[in-house]
C-alpha positions in Angstrom: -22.8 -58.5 155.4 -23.4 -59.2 151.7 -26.1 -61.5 152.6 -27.6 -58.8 154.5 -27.4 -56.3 152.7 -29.0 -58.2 149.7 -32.0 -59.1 151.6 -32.1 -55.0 152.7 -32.4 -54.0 149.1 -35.0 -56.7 148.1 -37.2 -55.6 151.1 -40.0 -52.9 151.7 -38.1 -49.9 153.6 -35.1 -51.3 152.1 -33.4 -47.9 152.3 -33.6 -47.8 156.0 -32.4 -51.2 156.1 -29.4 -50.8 153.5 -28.7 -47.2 156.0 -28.9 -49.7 159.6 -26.2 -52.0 157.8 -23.9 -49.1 156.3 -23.4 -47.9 160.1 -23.1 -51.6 161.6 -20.4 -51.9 158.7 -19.1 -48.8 159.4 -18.5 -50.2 163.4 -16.5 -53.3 162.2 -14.5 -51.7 159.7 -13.2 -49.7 162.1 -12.5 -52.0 164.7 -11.0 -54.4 162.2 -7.6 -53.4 162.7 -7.5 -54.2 166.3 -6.4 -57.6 167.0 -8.9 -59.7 169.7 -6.1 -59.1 172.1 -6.2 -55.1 171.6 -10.1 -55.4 171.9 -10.3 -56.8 175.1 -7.9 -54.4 176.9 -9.3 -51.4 179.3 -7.1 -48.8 179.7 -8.7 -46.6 182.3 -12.4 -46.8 183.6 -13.1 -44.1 182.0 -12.7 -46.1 178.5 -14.2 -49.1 177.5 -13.1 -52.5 175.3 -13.4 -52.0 171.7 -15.3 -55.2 171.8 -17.3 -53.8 174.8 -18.8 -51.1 172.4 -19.2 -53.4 169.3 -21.7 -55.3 172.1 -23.2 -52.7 173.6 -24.2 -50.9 170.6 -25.9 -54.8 169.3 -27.4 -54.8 172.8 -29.3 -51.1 172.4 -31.0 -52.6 169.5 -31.5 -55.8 171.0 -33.4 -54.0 174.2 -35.0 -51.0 173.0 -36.2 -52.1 169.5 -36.2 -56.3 168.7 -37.5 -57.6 172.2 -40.3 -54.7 172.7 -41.2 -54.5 168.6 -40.2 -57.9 167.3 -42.6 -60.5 167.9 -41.0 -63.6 168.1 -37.4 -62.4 168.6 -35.0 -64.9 169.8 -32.9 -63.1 172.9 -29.1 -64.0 171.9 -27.7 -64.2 174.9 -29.8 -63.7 178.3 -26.1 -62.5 179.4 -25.6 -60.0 177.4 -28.4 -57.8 179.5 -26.4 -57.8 182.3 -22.8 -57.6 180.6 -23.7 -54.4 177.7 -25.8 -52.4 179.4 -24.2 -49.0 180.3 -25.8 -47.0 182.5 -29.9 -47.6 182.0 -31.0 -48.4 185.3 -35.1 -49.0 184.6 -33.4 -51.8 182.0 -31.7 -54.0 184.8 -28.5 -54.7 186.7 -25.2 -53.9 184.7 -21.5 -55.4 185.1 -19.4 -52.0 187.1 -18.3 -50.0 184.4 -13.9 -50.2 185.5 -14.4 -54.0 184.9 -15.3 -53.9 181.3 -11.8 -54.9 180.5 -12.2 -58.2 182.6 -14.9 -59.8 180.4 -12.6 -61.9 178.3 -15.0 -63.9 177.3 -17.4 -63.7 175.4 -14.9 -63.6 172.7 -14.5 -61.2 169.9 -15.7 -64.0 167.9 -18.7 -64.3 170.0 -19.6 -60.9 170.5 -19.3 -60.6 166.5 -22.0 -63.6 166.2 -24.1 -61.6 168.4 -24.0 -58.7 166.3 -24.7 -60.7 163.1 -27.8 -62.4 164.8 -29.2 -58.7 165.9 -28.6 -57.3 162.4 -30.4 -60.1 160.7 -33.2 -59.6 162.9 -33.4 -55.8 162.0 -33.3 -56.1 158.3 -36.2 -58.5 159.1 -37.8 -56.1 161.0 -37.4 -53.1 159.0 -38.3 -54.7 155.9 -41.5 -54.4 157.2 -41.7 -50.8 157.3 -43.1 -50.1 160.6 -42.8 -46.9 161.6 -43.4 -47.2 164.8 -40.0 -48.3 165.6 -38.2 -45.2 163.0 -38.0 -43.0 166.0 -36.0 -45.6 168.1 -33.7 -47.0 165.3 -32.6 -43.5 164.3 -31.7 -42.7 168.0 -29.8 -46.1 167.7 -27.5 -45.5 164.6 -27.0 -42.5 166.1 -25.7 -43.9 169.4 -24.1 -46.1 167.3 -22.1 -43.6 165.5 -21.0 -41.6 168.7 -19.3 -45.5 170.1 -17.3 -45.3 166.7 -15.8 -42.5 167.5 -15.5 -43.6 171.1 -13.6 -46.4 169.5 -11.2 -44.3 167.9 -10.8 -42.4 171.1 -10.5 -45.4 173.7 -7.8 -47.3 171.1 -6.0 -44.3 171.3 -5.6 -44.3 174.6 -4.9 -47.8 174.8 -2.4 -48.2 172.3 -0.8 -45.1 173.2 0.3 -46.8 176.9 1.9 -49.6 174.9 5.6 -49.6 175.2 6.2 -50.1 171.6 3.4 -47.3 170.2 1.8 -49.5 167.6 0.0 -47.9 165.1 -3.6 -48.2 164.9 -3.7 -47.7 160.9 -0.9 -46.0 158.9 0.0 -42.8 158.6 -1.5 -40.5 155.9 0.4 -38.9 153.1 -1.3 -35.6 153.5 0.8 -32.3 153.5 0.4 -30.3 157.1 -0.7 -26.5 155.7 1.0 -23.5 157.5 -2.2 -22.1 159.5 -3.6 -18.8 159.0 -3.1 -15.9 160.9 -5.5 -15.8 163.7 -8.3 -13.4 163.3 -11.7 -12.3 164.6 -15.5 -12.4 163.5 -16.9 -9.8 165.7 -20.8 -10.4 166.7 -22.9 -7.6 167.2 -24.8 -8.3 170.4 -28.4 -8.8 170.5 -31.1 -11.5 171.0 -30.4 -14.8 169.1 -32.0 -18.0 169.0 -30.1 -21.4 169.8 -30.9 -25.3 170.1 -32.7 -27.6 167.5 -36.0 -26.8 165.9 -36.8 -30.9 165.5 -37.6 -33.0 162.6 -40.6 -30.7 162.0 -38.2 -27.7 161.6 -36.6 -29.1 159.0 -32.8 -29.7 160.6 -32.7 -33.4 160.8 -31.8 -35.8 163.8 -30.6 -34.3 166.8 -30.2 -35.5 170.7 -32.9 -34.4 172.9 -30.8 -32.5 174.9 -30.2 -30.0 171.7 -33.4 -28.5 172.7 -36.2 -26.9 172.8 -34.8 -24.3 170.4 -34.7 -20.9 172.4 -34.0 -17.5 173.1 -30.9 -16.2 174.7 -29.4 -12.7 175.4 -25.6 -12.1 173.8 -23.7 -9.2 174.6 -21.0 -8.1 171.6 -18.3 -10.4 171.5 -15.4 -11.8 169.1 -14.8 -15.4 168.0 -11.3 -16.5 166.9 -11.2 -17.4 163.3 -9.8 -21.0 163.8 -8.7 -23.4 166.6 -5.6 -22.7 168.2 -2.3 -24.5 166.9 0.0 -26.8 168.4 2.8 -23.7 167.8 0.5 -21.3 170.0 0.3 -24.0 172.9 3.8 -24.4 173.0 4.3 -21.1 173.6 2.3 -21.1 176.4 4.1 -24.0 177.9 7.7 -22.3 177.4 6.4 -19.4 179.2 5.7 -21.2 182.4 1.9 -22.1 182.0 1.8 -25.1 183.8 4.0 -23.6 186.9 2.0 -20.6 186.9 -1.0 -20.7 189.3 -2.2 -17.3 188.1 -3.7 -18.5 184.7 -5.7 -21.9 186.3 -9.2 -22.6 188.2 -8.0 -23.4 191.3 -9.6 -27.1 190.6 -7.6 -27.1 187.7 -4.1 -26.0 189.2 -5.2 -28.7 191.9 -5.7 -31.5 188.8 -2.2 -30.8 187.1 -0.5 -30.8 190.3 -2.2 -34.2 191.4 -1.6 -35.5 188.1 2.0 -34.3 187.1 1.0 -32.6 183.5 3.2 -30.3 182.0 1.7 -30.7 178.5 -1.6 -31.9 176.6 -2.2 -35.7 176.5 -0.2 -37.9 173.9 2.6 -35.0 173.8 6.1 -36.1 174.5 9.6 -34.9 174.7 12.6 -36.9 173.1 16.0 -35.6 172.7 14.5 -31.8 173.3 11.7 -32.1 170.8 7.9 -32.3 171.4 6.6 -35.7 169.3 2.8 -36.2 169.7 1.1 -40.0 169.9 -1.7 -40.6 167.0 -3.5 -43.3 166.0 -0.8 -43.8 163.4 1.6 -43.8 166.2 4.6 -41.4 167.3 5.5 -38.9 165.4 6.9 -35.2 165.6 4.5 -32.4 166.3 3.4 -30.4 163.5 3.1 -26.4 164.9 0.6 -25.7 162.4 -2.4 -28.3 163.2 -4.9 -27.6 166.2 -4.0 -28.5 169.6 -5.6 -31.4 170.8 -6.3 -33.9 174.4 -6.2 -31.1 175.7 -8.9 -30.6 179.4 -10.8 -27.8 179.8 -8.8 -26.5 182.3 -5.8 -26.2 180.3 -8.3 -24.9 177.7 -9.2 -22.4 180.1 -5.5 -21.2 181.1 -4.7 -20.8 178.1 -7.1 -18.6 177.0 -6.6 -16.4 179.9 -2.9 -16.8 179.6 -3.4 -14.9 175.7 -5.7 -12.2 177.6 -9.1 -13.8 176.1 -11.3 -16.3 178.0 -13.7 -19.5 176.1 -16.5 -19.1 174.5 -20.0 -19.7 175.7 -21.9 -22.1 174.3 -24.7 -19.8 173.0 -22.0 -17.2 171.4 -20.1 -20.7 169.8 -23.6 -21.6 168.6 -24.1 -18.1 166.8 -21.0 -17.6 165.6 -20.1 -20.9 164.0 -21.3 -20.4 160.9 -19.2 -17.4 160.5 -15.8 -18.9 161.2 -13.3 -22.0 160.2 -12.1 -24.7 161.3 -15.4 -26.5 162.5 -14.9 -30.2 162.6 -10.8 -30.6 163.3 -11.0 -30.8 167.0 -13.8 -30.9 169.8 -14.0 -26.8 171.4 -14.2 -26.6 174.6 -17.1 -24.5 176.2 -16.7 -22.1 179.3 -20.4 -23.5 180.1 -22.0 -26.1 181.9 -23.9 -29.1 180.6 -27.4 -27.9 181.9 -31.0 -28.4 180.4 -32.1 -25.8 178.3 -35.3 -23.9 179.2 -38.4 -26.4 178.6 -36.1 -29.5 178.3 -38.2 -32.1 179.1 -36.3 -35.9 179.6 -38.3 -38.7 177.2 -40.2 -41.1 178.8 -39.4 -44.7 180.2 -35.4 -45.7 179.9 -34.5 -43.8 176.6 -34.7 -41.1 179.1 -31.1 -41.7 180.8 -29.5 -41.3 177.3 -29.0 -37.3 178.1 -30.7 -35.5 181.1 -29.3 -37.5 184.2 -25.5 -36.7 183.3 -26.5 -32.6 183.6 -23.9 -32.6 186.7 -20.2 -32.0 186.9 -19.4 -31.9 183.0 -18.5 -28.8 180.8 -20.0 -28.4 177.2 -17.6 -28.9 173.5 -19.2 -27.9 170.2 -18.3 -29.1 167.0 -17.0 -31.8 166.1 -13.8 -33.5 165.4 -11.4 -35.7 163.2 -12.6 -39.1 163.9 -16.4 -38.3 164.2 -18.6 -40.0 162.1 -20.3 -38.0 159.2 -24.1 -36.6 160.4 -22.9 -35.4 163.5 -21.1 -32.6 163.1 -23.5 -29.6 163.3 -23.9 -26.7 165.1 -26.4 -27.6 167.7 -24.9 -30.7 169.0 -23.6 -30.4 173.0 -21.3 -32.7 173.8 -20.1 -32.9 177.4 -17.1 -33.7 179.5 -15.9 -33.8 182.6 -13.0 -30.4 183.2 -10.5 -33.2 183.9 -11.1 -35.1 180.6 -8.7 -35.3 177.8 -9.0 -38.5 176.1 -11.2 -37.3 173.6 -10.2 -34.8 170.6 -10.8 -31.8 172.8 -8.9 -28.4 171.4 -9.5 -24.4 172.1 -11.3 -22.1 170.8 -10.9 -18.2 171.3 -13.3 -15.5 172.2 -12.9 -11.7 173.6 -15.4 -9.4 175.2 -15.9 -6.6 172.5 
């Protein structure tokens, strides 16, 4: 990268081009501790190869930026089209999704030479400060920093159904603080605005489906002062959650049955105490921090289990500001990952990034441990299916008032 980033700050727009290698470097360094044997494992299809996402995030720029932008661009590897695209179907054909984790080659090695020859060819390209391809490259570091946190999340998972719990990176020294009491921010009801204003409003990136920025109707409700705690959770379980139909969706007293859960993902009893799986391996669990991997439908027992019920996205959205905790784990919505009024899908393929996934997937707000810096903010939606607990997913209270 040194040479790179040399030739970045020599050349026009070097500042854009010194920001595209601090996220590419960004990528590697976090997949650096992962040996090429952890990188080519697939643990469920819902996950992917850590090498898988080191490619695809080389092949977005490759597709949507160097081949339409860069005259004279060199294709790596006409392969890599088929084998790294995700789910764009105006791009092309694409390898099935469950048999990422039976590409073993190309290598690590490879895929890392094809992510070298891509990033040359963008400092080239942005040194010459066109601007017709900002647009584009901020929507790709952007992608690119939601894959490093899906790296995190997918290691996890993959590591975590190794016998022997390896550690993905040591554990950290830091001292667990006894949470706060739980408390309430009342919001007066009223007529509030949500979503993104754009670039021209002054707020920065944001996805497309953060928008249009628009009215919505709140009646007067409450929002818990923080993320609920592993301690709280555990109460829940000792009281018979999981064996008590009344507190689930009947879809979700359906998915624990099928699937055997008696406890958020990664949690684990051994010789009568809960230990919780991290990415710096087994450990006991500490009462105090938020409750994480857990679904939305245990989010949703839960909260009806303690006599309150989820937020909505639009009350999350208006009362973030006011409370703590935002950033520590992913808050599950009570709402569905719909369009807001006037959404509008982008032309052409960079159209499939958001809109056609508006089915079958519940909304989290926030943010969590292992996301990158830039994209925790209020207005960003991200979106699950109910079942899903692989990702940092953890509750959030709210009450009628």
């Amino acid at each position: 990268m040194s040479n790179q980033v040399a030739q970045a700050v020599e050349a026009e727009g070097s500042d854009s081009a010194a920001r595209f290698l601090a996220v590419r470097g960004l990528t590697e360094q976090l997949a650096a501790p992962l040996s090429p044997e952890d990188q080519t494992v697939q643990s469920m299809p819902d996950a992917s190869p850590t090498k898988w996402h080191l490619a695809h995030t080389t092949w977005f720029f490759e597709t949507f930026v160097l081949r339409p932008h860069a005259p004279g661009y060199r294709v790596f590897d006409p392969a890599c089209g088929y084998l790294f695209n995700s789910y764009y179907e105006a791009v092309g054909p694409r390898h099935p999704r469950p048999q990422r984790g039976l590409i073993s080659r190309p290598g690590v090695g490879e895929i890392m030479a094809y992510r070298r020859h891509v990033s040359d060819a963008m400092v080239e390209l942005l040194g010459r400060g066109d601007d017709d391809v900002e647009t584009l490259v901020e929507l790709g570091l952007h992608h690119e920093q939601q894959h490093q946190e899906l790296i995190l999340m997918d290691a996890k998972h993959m590591l975590s159904l190794n016998p022997l719990r390896p550690a993905y990176r040591p554990a950290p020294h830091a001292v667990v603080a006894d949470a706060a009491p739980l408390a309430w921010t009342e919001i007066e009801g009223g007529l509030f605005e949500i979503g993104h204003e754009g670039q021209q409003g002054g707020q920065g990136f944001a996805f497309d489906n953060e928008g249009p920025r628009h009215r919505v109707w709140l009646e007067p409700y409450a929002l818990a002062s923080r993320p609920i705690n592993c301690a709280e959770y555990l109460a829940f379980i000792e009281d018979g959650g999981y064996r008590r139909p009344e507190f689930w969706l009947s879809a979700g007293w359906d998915c624990i049955r099928q699937q055997g859960w008696e406890a958020p993902l990664y949690w684990e009893k051994r010789d009568g105490h809960w230990h919780v799986f991290t990415l710096s391996g087994l450990r006991a669990l500490q009462p105090s921090e938020p409750v994480c991997h857990a679904s939305a439908y245990e989010a949703a027992a839960f909260a009806k289990w303690a006599g309150k019920r989820l937020p909505r996205e639009a009350e999350w959205e208006t009362g973030a500001l006011a409370v703590q905790g935002i950033g520590e784990v992913w808050e599950w919505t009570a709402s569905p990952y719909v369009a807001y009024p006037g959404y509008r899908e982008p032309p052409g393929a960079i159209g499939e990034y958001n809109g056609k996934f508006m089915a079958n997937q519940m909304v989290l707000r926030g943010g969590c441990s292992v996301t990158p810096p830039g994209h925790i903010r209020t207005t960003y939606r991200n979106f699950f299916p109910p079942d899903a607990r692989w990702m940092f997913g953890g509750i959030r209270l709210a009450e009628d008032l």
